[in-house]
C-alpha positions in Angstrom: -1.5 -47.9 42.0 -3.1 -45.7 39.6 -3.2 -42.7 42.1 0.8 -42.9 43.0 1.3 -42.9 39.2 -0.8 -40.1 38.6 1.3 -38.4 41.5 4.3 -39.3 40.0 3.6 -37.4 37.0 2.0 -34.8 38.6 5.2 -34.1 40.8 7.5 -34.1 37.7 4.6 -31.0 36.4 4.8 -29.5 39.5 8.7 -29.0 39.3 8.7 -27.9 35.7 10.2 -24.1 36.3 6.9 -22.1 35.5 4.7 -24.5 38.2 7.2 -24.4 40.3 8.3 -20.9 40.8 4.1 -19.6 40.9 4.1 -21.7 43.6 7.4 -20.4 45.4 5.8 -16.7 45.1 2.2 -17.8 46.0 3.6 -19.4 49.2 5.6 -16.1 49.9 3.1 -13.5 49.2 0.8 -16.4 51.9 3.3 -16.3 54.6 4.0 -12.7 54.5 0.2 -11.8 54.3 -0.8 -13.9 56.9 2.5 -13.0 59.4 1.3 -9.1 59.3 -1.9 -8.6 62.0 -4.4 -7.1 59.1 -3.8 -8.7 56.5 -4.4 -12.3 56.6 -4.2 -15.0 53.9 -7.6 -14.8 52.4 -7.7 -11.5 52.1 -4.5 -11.7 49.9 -6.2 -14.4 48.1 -9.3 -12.5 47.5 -7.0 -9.6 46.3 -5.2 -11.7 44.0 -8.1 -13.3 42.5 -8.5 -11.0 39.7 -5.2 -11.7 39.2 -5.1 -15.0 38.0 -7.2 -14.0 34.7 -3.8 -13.5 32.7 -3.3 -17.8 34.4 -3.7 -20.7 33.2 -6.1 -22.4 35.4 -3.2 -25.0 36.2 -1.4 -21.9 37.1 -4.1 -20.3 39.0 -4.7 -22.9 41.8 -0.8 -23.4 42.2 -0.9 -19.8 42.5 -3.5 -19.9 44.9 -2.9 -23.0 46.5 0.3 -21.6 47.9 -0.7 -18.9 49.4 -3.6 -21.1 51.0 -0.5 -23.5 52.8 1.3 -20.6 53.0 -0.4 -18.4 54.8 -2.2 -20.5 57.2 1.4 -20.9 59.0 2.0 -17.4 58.4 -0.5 -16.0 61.1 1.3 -17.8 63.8 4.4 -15.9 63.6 2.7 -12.8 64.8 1.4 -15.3 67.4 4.2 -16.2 68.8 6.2 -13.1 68.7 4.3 -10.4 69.5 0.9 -12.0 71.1 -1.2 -10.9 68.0 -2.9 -13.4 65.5 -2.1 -12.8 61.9 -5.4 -15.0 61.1 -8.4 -15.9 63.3 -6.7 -20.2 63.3 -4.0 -18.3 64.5 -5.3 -17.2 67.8 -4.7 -20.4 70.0 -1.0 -20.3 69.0 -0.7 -17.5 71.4 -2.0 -19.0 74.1 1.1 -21.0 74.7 3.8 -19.7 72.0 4.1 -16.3 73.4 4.6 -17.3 76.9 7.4 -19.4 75.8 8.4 -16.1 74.2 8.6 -14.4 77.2 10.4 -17.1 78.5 12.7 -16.7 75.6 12.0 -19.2 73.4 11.0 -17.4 70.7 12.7 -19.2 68.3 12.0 -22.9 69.7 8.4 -21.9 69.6 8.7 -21.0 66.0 10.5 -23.7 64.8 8.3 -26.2 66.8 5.4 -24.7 64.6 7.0 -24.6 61.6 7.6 -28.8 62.4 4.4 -28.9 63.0 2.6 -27.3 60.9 4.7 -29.2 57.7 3.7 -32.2 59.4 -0.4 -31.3 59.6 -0.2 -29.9 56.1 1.4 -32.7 54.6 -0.5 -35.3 55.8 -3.4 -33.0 54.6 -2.0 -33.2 50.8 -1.5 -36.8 51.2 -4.8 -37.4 51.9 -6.2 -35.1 49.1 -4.6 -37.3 47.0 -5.4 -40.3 47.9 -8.8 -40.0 49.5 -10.5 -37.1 46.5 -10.4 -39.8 43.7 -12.6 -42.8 45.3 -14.8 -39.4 47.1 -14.8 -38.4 43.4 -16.2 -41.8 42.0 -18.9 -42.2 44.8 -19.9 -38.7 44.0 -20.7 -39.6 40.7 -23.7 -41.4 41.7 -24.9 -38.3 42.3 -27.9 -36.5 40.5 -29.5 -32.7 41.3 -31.4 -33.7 44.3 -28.0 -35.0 45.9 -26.0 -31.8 44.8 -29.3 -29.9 46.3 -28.7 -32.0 49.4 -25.0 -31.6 49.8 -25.0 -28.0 49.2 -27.6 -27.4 51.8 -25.1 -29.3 54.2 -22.9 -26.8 53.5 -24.8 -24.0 54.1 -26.3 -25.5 57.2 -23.1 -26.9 58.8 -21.9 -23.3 59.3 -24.6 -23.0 62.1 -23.9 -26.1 64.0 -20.6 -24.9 64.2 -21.0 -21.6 65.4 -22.9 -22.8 68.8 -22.1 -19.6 70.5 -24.6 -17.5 68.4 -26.0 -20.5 66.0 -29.3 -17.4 65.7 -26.6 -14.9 64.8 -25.0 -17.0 62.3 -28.3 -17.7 60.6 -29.5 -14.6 60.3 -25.6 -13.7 58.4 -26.2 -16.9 56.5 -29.7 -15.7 55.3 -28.4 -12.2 54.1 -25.9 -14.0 52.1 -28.4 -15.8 50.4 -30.3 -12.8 50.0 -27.1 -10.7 48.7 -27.0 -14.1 46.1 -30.1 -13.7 44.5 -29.6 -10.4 43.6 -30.5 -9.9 39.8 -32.4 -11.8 36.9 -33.4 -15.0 37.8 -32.1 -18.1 36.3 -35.2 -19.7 35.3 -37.3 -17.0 34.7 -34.9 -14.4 33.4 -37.1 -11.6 35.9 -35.2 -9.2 37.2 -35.4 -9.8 41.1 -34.1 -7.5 44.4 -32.8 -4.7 41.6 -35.5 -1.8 43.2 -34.7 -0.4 39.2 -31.4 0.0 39.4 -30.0 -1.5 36.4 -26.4 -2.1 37.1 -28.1 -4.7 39.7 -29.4 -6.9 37.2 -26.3 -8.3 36.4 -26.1 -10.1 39.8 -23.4 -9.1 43.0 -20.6 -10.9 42.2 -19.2 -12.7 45.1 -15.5 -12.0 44.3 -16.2 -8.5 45.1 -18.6 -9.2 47.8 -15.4 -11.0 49.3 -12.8 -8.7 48.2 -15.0 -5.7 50.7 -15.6 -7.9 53.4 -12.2 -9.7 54.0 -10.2 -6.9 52.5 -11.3 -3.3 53.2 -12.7 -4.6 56.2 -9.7 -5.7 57.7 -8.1 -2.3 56.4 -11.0 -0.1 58.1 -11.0 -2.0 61.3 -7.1 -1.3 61.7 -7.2 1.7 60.9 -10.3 2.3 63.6 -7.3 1.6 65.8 -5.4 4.2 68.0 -2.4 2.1 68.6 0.1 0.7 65.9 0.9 -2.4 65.9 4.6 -3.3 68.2 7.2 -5.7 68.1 10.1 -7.4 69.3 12.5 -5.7 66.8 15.6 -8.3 67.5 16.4 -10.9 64.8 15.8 -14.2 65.4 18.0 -17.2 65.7 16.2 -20.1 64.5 17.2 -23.9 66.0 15.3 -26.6 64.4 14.0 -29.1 67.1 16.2 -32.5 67.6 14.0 -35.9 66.4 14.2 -36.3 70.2 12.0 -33.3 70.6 9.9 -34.0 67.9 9.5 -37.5 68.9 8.3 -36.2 72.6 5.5 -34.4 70.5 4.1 -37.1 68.4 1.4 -37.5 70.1 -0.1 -33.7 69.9 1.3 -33.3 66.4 -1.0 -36.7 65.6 -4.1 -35.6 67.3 -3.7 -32.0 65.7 -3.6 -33.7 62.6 -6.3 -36.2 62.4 -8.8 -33.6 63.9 -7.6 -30.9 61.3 -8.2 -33.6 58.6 -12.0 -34.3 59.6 -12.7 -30.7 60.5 -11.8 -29.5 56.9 -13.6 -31.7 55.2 -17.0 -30.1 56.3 -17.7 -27.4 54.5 -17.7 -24.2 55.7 -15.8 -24.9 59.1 -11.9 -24.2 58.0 -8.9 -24.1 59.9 -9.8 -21.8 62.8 -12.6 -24.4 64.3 -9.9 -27.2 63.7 -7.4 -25.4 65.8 -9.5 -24.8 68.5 -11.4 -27.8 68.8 -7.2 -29.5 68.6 -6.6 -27.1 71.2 -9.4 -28.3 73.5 -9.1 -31.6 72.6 -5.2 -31.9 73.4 -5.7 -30.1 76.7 -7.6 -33.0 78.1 -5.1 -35.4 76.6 -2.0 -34.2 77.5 -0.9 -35.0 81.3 0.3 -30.9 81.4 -3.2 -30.2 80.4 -3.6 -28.0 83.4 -0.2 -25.9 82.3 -1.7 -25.0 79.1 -1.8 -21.3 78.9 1.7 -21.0 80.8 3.8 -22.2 77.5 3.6 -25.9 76.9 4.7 -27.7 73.8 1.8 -29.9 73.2 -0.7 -26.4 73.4 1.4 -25.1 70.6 2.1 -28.4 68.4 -1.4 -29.9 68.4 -3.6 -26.5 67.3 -0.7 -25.5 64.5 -0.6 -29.2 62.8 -4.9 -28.8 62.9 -4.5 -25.7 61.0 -2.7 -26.6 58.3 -4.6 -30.2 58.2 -7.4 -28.5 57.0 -5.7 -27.2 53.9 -5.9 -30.2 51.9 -8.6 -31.8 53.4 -10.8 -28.5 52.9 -10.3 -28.6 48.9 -11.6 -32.4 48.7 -15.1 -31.1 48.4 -14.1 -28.8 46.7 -12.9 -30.6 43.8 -15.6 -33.5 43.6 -18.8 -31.7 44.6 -17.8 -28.2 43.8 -18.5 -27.5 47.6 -16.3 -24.9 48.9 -15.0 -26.1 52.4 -13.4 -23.1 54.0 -13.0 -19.1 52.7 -9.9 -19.9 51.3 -11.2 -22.6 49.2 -14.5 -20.4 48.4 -11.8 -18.1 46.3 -10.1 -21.2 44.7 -13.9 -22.1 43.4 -14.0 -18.6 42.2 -10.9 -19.1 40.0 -12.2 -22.1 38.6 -14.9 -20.6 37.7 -14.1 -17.6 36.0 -11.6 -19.8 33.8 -14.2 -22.3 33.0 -13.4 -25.4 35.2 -16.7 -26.8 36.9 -15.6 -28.9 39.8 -17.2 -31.7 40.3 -16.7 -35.7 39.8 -16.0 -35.6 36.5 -13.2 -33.5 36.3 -11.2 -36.3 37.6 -12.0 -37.7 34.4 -11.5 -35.2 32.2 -9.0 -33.3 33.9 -6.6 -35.6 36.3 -3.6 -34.2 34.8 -3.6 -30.9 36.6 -5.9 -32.3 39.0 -2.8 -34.3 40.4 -0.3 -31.7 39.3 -2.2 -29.6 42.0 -2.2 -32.1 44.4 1.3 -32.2 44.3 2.2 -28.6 44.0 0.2 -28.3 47.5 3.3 -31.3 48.7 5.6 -29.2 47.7 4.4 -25.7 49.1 4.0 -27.5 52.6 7.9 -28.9 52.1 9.0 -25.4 51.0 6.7 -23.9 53.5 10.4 -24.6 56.0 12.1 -22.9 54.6 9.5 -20.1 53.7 8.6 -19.8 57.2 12.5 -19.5 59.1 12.9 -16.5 56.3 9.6 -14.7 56.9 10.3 -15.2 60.8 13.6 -13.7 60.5 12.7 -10.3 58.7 9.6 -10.0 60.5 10.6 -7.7 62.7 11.8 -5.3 60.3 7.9 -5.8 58.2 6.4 -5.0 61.4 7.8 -1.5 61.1 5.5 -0.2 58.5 3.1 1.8 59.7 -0.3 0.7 59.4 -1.4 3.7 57.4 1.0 3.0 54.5 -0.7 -0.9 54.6 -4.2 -0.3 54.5 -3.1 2.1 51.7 -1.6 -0.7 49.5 -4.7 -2.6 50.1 -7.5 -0.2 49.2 -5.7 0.5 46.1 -5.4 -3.2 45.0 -8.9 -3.8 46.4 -10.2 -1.2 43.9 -8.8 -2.6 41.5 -9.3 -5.9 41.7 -12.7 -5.5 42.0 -13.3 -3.3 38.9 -10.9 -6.1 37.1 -13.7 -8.8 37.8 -16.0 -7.8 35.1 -14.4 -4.2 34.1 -17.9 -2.4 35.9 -17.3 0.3 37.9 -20.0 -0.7 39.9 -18.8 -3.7 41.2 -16.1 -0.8 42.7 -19.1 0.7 44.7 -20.6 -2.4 45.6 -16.6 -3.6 47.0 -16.4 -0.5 48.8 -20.2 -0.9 50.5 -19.2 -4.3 51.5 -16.0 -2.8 53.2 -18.0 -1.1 55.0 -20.3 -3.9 55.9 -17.4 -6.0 57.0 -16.0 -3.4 59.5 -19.3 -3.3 61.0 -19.6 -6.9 61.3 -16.7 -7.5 63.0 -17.1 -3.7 65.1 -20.3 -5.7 66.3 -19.0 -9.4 66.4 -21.5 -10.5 63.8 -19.7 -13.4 61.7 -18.9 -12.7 58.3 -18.2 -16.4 57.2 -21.8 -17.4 57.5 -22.9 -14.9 55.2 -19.9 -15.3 52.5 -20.5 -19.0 52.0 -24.6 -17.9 51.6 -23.8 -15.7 48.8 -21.7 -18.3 46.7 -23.8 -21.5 47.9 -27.1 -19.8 48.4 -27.3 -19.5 44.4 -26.0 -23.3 43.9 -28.4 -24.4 46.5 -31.5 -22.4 44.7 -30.0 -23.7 40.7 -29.9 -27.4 42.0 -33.3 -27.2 44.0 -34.9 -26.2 40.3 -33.5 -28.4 38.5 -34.3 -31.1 40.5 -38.1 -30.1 40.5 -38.3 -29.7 36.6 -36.1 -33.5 35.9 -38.7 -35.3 38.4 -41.9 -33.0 37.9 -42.2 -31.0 40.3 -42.0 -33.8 43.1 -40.7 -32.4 46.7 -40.4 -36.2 48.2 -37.4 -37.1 45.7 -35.3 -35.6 47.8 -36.2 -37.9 50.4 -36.8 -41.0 48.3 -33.4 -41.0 47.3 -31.1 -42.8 49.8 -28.2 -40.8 49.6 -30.0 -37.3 49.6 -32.2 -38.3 52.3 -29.0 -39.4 54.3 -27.2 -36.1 53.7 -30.4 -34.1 54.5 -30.4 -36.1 57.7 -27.3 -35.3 58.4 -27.9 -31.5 57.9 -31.1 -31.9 60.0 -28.8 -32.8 62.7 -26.7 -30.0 62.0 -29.3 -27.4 62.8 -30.8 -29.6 65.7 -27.3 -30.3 67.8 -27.1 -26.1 67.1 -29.9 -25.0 67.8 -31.3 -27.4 70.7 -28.9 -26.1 73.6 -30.3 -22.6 72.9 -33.9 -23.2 73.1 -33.9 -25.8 75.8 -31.9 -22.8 77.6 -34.5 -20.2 76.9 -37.1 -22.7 78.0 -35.6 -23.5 81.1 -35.0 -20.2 81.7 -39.1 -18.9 80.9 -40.1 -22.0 83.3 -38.1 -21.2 86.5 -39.3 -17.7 86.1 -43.1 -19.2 86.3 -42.2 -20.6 88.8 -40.7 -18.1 90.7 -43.8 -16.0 90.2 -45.9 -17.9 91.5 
């Protein structure tokens, strides 16, 4: 009862006109950054980051919280329309919105994802709200060897989900932990991995690490392009789906959903794994599963509800373990940060007023997202006219200045513009970026709560496996790395054996 009440009055702070219209323009500038192919959400969110300094930190997350709902749906306009992902989650909404495109059903495709992507995200808020506050009070039982334990989940989790190259991610993970210790150490106060260079021993801040590789990467690899980007330039019509049609869909939309929900709350996975894995999952269920990829319904419905399901469910460890669960909600940490907020259990003591005013505003942004996303669908066509010279323009300029804005050091504008280049050759060579973000801002968390631990509990390594709950999450982690890494080396194993065997 006390969580509905808490709503409540976090709904009527929500609306109050300030709230309200940061979140309107957050959930524009989200849609619009992740409809144009270059520019996705986070990058906008990294950009804007600096930003939110003049904020409240109220005002901040709104602000940032709707461009996380918002530009999550964004991507899949570009989807549909013109075959091109706006954001990596966005990709499997091309595999069956476009051809209903080229069937000419553009604009049932779209509104079918708007429905459906209001419906994921909603039920995604819903469960921030009511699931973060009894998450919050079982997290309070924990001490630095269960932080420790949790954030090394996170950083491990990252590899059992990247099964394709779980070595590749690793080795990106490691380097973001390297990138992370850069400077004086904590405990020591010994300047570490400076090689002399002084401006180093103030640390790499991760804001610009992120504002080079999401930003002025994008803008570098779009650039390497010969082509510019082309579109349907036609306006159009939207129709909003009967309940009838909706109805017919309830099944996808539910499945998208519930995955999307348990996807995002590991951390580091985010909504391009849950849209996949919904995409996989649904074409099994659905009796058309052999149509998928010719333009059926439930292959649009079931990945664009998954996407937005991790929105909410992504920030719940977030907010009570300080644990960011996607790259989205990595900048989101940032800005509580920098304006003094420590996430964690106990801010839903001493902070539940804008705790559940943001829970709220993140209702509202997937409610407004409707009406957001038949707009941004409408004039897209006449966005997708700018050449893509004049865009990575606008976005090196902001990038600059963003990341001198972080702490007003004009080396942090060098170290953003390395990192650009970094991130361009990360994706030129398909070596993940994600892994190595989420090492730079947990890799130094990890390290703080390992020490700490040690010098509460003198020096003794078994307490992290003497405690039930960290030896349970550690296990968990364990498993992580084993379900990851097991299929490769029982592969390479296999392989070496038959080749033995072959010689002789």
């Amino acid at each position: 009862m006390d969580i509905v009440v808490n709503l409540f009055h976090g709904l009527l702070t929500a609306l109050q006109p300030s709230n309200f219209g940061t979140m309107l323009i957050g959930l524009a500038v989200g849609v619009v950054a992740g409809a144009l192919p270059g520019i996705s959400f986070v990058n906008a969110m990294a950009m804007a980051l600096p930003f939110t300094y003049l904020m409240t930190p109220l005002s901040a997350m709104v602000f940032l919280g709707g461009i996380y709902a918002g530009g999550v749906f964004g991507g899949s306009i570009s989807s549909i329309l013109i075959n091109i992902p706006g954001t990596p989650a966005s990709l499997p909404s091309c595999w069956d919105g476009f051809p209903m495109t080229r069937r000419g059903e553009a604009a049932r495709a779209l509104t079918l994802a708007i429905a459906a992507s209001a419906t994921g995200g909603l039920a995604s808020a819903l469960l921030l709200s009511f699931a973060a506050p009894p998450f919050a009070r079982l997290a309070l039982a924990f001490d630095q060897p269960e932080f420790f334990a949790a954030t090394f989940l996170g950083l491990v989790s990252i590899i059992a989900i990247a099964k394709s190259t779980p070595w590749i991610s690793l080795v990106s993970l490691f380097c973001g932990i390297v990138v992370g210790s850069v400077g004086v150490d904590p405990l020591y106060g010994l300047p570490r991995l400076t090689f002399g260079i002084r401006s180093l021993q103030n640390g790499i801040n991760f804001v610009v690490v992120m504002i080079g590789l999401f930003a002025l990467g994008e803008v570098l690899e779009m650039l390497g392009q010969r082509h510019h980007l082309q579109g349907a330039t036609n306006k159009v019509r939207m129709r909003f789906p009967s309940v009838r049609e909706l109805w017919a869909l309830k099944g996808a939309a539910a499945r998208g959903t519930g995955i999307g929900c348990m996807i995002g709350m590991i951390p580091g996975a985010g909504a391009t794994v849950g849209a996949v894995i919904a995409y996989g999952v649904e074409k099994q269920a659905s009796p058309r599963g052999a149509e998928f990829g010719t333009g059926v319904e439930a292959g649009l419905v079931a990945p664009e509800a998954a996407k937005n399901a991790t929105t909410g469910a992504a920030m719940i460890p977030l907010l009570t373990l300080g644990i960011p669960g996607s790259a989205a909600t990595a900048i989101m940490l940032a800005a509580l940060v920098l304006h003094g907020v420590t996430p964690g259990p106990l801010l839903f003591a001493a902070q539940t007023d804008m705790l559940y005013t943001i829970f709220a505003s993140l209702l509202l942004a997937n409610l407004c997202m409707i009406g957001a996303g038949v707009v941004v669908a409408r004039g897209f066509a006449s966005l997708m006219r700018v050449p893509p010279t004049i865009l990575g323009a606008f976005i090196v300029v902001l990038s600059v200045v963003g990341a001198f804005g972080v702490r007003n050091n004009i080396a942090d504008v060098y170290i953003c513009l390395s990192f650009g280049v970094i991130g361009y050759l990360m994706k030129r060579y398909d070596f993940p970026s994600a892994p190595l973000v989420l090492g730079v801002i947990l890799g130094p968390l990890a390290e703080r709560y390992f020490m700490t631990s040690l010098a509460n509990y003198d020096n003794n390594l078994t307490i992290f496996f003497t405690r039930p709950i960290s030896a349970t999450i550690l296990g968990f982690a364990s498993l992580f790395v084993l379900w990851a890494l097991i299929p490769d080396i029982k592969g390479k194993v296999l392989r070496l054996l038959s080749g033995r065997t072959r010689a002789r």
